[in-house]
N, C-alpha and C positions, 0 to 999 in steps of 0.2 A: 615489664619488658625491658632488656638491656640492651642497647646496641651499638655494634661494637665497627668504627670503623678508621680509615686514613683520614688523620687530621694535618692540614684542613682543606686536604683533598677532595675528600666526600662530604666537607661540612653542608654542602646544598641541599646534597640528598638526604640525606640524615635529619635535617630543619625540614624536610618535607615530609619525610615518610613519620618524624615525630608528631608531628602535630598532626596526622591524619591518625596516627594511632589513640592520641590523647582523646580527640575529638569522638572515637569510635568508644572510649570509657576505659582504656587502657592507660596504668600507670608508665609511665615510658621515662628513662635513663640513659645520657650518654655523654660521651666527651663534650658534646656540644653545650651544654647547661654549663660552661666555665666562664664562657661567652658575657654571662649575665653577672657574674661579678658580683662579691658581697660576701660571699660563704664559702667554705674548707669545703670547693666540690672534689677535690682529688679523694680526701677520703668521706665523702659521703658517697662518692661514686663506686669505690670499692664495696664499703657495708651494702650497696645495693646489689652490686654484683656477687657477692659473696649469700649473702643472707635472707635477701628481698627478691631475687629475679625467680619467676616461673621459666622465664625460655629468653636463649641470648640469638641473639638477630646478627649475623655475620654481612656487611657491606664486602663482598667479596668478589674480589678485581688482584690482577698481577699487583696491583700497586699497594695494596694493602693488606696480602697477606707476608711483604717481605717488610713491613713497620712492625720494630720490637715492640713497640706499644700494646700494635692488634695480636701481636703473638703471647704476649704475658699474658692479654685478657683470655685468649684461645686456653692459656695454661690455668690459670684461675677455673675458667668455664669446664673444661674437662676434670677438675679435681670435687669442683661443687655437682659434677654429673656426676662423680663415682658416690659420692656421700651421700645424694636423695637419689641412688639407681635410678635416671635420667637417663637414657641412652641414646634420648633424640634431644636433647638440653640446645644444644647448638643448634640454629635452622641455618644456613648460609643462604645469603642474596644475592642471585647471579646475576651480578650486572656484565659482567667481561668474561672468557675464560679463563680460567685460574689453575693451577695446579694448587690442590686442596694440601693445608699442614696433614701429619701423619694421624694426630690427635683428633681431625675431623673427616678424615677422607671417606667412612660410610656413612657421611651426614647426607641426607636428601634434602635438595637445595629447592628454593624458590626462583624462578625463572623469573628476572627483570628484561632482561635484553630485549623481550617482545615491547617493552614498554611499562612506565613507570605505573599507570591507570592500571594495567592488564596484571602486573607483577603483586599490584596491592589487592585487587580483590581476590586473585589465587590465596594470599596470602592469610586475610581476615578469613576466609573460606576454612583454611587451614588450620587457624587460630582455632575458631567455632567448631568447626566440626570433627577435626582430629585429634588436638589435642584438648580440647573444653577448657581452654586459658578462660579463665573468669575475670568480667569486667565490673569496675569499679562502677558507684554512686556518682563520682564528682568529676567533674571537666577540667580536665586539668591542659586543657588548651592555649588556655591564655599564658602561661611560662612558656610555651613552646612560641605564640606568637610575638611577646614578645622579644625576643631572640630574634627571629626574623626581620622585627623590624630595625635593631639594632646599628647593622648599616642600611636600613632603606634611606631611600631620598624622597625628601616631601616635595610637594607638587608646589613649584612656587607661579607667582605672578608677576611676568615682566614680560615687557613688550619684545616681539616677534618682527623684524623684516619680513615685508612681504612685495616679493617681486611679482607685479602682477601688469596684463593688458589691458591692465582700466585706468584710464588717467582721471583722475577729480578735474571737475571744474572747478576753480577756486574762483572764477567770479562771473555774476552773466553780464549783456548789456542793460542799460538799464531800463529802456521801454522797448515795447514791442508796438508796431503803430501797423494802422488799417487805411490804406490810400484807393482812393477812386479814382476815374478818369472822367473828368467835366465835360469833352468832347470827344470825339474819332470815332474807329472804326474797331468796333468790338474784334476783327479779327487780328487785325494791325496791334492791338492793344494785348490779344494774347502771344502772337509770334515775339513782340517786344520782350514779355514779361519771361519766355521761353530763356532768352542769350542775355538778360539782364546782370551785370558785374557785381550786383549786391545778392546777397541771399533774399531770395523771393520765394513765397509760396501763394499761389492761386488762391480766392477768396471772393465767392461771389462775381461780382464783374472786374472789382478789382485786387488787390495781393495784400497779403501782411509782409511785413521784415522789420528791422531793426535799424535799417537806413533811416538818414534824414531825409529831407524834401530835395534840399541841396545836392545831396549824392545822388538824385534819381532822374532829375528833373532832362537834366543834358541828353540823359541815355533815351528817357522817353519823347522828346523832342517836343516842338511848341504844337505837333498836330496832336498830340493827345497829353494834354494838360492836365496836370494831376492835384487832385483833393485830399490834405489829411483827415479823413471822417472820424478819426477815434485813436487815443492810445491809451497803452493801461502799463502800471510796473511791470517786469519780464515775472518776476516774483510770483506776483500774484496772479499772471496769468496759467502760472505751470500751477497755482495750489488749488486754485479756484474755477480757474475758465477764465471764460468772457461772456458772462451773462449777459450785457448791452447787446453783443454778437451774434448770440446764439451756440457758443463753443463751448461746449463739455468742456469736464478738467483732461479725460482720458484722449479725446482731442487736440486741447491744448497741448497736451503733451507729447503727441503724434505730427505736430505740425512744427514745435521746438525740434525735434529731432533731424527734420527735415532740413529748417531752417540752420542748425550746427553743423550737417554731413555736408550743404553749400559750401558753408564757411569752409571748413576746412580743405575741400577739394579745392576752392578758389587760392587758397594756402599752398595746395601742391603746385597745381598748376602756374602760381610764380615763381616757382623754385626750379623749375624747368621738366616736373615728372610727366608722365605720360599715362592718358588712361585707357585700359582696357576691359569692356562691358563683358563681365561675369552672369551668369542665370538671374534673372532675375530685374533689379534695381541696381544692385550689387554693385561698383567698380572695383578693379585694383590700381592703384597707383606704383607705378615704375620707374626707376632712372634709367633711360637710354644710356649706350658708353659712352657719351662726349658729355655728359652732365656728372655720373657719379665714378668715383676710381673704382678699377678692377680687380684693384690688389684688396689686403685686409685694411678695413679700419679703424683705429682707435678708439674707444670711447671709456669712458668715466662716470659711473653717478654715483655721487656721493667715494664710500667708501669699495665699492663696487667698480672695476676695470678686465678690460682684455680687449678681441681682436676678433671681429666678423669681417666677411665677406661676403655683399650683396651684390653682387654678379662677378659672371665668368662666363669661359669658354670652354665647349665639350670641345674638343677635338675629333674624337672615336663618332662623335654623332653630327657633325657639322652645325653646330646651333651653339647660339649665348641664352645663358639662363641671368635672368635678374629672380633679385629678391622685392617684392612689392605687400603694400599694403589696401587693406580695405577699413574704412573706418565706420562706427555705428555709434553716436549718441543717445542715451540713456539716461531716463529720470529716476529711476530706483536701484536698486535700493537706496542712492543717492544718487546724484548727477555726477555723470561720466564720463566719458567716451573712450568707447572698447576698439581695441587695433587690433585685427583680424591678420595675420600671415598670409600671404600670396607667393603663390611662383608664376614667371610668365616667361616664355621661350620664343625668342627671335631668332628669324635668318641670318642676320646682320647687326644685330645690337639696335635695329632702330625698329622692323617691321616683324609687330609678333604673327603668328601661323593662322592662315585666316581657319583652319579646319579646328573644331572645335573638340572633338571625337581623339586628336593628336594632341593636341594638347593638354588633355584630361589624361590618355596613356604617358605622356610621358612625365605628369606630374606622380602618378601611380611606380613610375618604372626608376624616374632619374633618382626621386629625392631617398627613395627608402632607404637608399645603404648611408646615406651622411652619417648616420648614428647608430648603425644596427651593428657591425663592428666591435665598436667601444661598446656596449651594451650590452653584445653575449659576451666578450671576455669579460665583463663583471660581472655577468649572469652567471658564468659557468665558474669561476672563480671563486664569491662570496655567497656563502651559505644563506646568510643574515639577507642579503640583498634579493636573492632567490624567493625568502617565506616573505620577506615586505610586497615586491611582485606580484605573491599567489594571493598574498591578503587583500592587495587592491582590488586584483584580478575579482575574486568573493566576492570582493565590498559593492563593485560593481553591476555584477550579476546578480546580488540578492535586491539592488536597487532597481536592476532591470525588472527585474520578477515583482518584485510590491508595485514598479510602475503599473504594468500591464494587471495585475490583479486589482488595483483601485481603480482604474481607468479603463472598465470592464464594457464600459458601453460601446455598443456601433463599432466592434469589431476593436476599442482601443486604438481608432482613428481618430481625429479632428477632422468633423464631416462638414467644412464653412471657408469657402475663400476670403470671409472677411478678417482681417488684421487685429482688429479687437476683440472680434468672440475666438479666434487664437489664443490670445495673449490672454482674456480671461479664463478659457479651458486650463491653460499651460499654469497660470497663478493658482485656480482653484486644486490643481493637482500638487503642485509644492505643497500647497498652506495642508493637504489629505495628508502627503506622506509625513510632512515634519509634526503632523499630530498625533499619527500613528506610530512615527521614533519618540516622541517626547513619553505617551501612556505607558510605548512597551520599555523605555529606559527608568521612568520609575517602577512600575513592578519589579523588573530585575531588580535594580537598587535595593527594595523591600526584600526580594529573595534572598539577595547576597548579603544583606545584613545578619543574616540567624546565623550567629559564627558555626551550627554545623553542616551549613552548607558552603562556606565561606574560608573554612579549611580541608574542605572535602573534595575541592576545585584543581586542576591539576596545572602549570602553565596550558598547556596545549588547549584545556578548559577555556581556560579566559580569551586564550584567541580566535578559539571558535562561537564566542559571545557576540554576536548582534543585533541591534533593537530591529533590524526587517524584517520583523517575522509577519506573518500573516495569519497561518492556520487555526489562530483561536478568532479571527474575525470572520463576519458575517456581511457580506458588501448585502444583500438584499433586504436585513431588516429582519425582525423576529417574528414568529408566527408562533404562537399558544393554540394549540389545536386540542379539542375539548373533543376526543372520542365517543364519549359515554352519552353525547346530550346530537339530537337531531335538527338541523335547520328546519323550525317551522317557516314556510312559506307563506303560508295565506295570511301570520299576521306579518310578516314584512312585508307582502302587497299592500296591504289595509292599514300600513301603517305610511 
């Protein structure tokens, strides 16, 4: 097979449609083999063309039937047609419309235009069944892959920025201590522990935190006098527990978090922000307008800069929007704490909307256009940015779909108000899906290995490849059911 096209206009195609030819048992020839370097291909190209080819394959497009090149070969091919009475010698490949040379204008063409995939099997169909092109013993794939990889680019290893809303903890405090109260009035003692200026968390009669005696002692005053009962490293209270205690590690962990979300809101709240009770536990922290500017602000990290703005004034709507935060500390996958985005809308820049129902529509209503804009004109603008979009869009959907078919029980609910059989639901379901990406990404791997299916792959192939598949799984388990043989009953009673 000779194929004949604009170089190296069509060299993509031609590196594609070669190597699925070779792979299919076909000897294959064409400009592109120069590529590879080493040998007199100008004239081994010729002797193949002349004396070697069964059928010449035309890449035919306005662009490459006006290359003196693709027209010498057109003259060549038409002269080695009149010699072995060939009169379908030339196939052309319709990638574009073309005005056909004179030499081949009753050639019947191969339709690509439908698509590269659509164009090749017409094509081998063609090969096979119309003309009986006979296919070689040997694989002559690998010259064809090489060549393709010739400018690939290998996959290297170097570190990535990653701009992300997990901040690390880079260091805890260093104990965590357990105080009691030696006297008072158990109720005085929780309303105390309630508006306490350290992070506290509830504990039996009395709290855990990370304060000293010192820092506590004033707030809880001399009618209820306090006892250190116990302290352990912060360490080893998150890896371990507190077995003296009685606290799980999964506990531990639930009460650290607790104890970091104080901290930090006791952070806001000296900075002058303002909080507003979200669903839940939830806050957002806000700057009123006499605390944060209203214009844009500066910032810097690292090599990283430009210009937000974290509040304004609607006009058309008679309200100030701020920009706020909600924070949530985290022990895994390492220790972190995640900054959550808030909007919250004031009258006034100081009193946000006591109705709750309006301030839900107008976070639905105000924020969507900030970036919907800029986003269809590069949606509607960049092709590349379009297929990234739809691939997410997929990646998402086939995520959602493995979700609900692993998580098959009780309707694919978390049927448990409690916090930890959540978060264990929620873990055992990751740890399902990343085991059913990991099995189905090596069998691929094993599939895509057999080079003939490995050049039989088209782009569009490879992008419609994803480990979330499902339909060769089994969520309920295998059952061997043995037709031919009857359940005796009476010796499974007796037994």
């Amino acid at each position: 097979m000779f194929i004949s096209h604009a170089a190296p206009e069509d060299n993509a195609f031609t590196l594609w449609l070669g190597a699925k030819l070779a792979a299919m048992g076909y000897e294959v020839w064409a400009d592109v083999l120069r590529l590879r370097g080493g040998d007199d291909w100008q004239r081994k190209l010729e002797h193949a063309l002349r004396h070697r080819a069964r059928k010449v394959l035309l890449v035919g497009n306005p662009r490459a039937v006006e290359k003196q090149g693709v027209r010498n070969e057109i003259q060549i091919a038409s002269d080695v047609a009149r010699k072995i009475g060939d009169t379908e010698f030339v196939i052309p490949l319709r990638m574009a419309p073309f005005e056909a040379p004179f030499l081949i204008a009753h050639a019947q063409y191969i339709d690509f235009q439908r698509g590269w995939a659509a164009g090749l099997a017409e094509l081998l169909e063609t090969l096979d069944q119309t003309y009986r092109v006979p296919r070689g013993s040997v694989n002559g794939s690998a010259i064809w892959r090489e060549i393709q990889l010739i400018h690939a680019k290998a996959v290297v290893a170097k570190p990535e920025r990653l701009v992300s809303n997990w901040l690390a903890i880079d260091q805890l405090p260093a104990k965590i201590r357990y105080f009691d109260f030696k006297a008072g009035s158990e109720r005085l003692a929780q309303a105390r522990i309630k508006d306490s200026p350290c992070p506290v968390v509830p504990f039996r009669r009395g709290f855990l935190t990370f304060a000293r005696y010192h820092d506590l002692q004033e707030h809880f005053g001399a009618h209820l006098p306090l006892k250190l009962e116990s302290e352990r490293t912060t360490h080893w209270f998150l890896e371990e527990g507190w077995p003296k205690l009685d606290i799980a590690r999964w506990d531990a962990r639930n009460k650290f978090s607790d104890l970091a979300r104080q901290a930090l809101e006791s952070l806001f709240r000296s900075r002058g922000l303002k909080g507003y009770q979200l669903s839940g536990w939830q806050q957002a922290w806000w700057a009123p307008v006499d605390v944060a500017p209203t214009t844009k602000v500066a910032f810097r990290w690292d090599d990283i800069a430009g210009l937000r703005q974290i509040q304004g004034v609607s006009a058309k709507r008679q309200m100030n929007w701020h920009f706020g935060v909600s924070v949530a500390a985290r022990t895994a996958p390492f220790r972190h704490v995640r900054i959550l985005s808030r909007l919250i809308f004031t009258e006034d820049g100081h009193k946000p909307f006591d109705d709750p129902a309006k301030m839900h529509r107008l976070r639905r209503s105000f924020a969507k256009t900030w970036r919907k804009t800029i986003f269809l004109c590069r949606y509607l603008r960049q092709e590349k940015f379009r297929r990234e979009i739809h691939e997410g869009l997929n990646v998402v959907e086939n995520r959602n779909s493995a979700t609900s078919f692993v998580f098959f029980g009780k309707g694919g609910e978390i049927a448990t108000n409690r916090l930890d059989d959540q978060e264990s639901a929620a873990l055992a379901l990751h740890l399902l899906q990343n085991c059913l990406v990991y099995v189905n990404t090596r069998m691929m791997q094993a599939v895509l290995a057999e080079p003939k299916w490995s050049v039989r792959l088209t782009p569009e192939d490879y992008r419609g490849l994803t480990p979330l598949i499902y339909g060769h799984v089994n969520p309920y388990g295998r059952f061997d059911l043995n037709l031919n043989r009857r359940i005796d009953f009476e010796q499974t009673q007796a037994a």
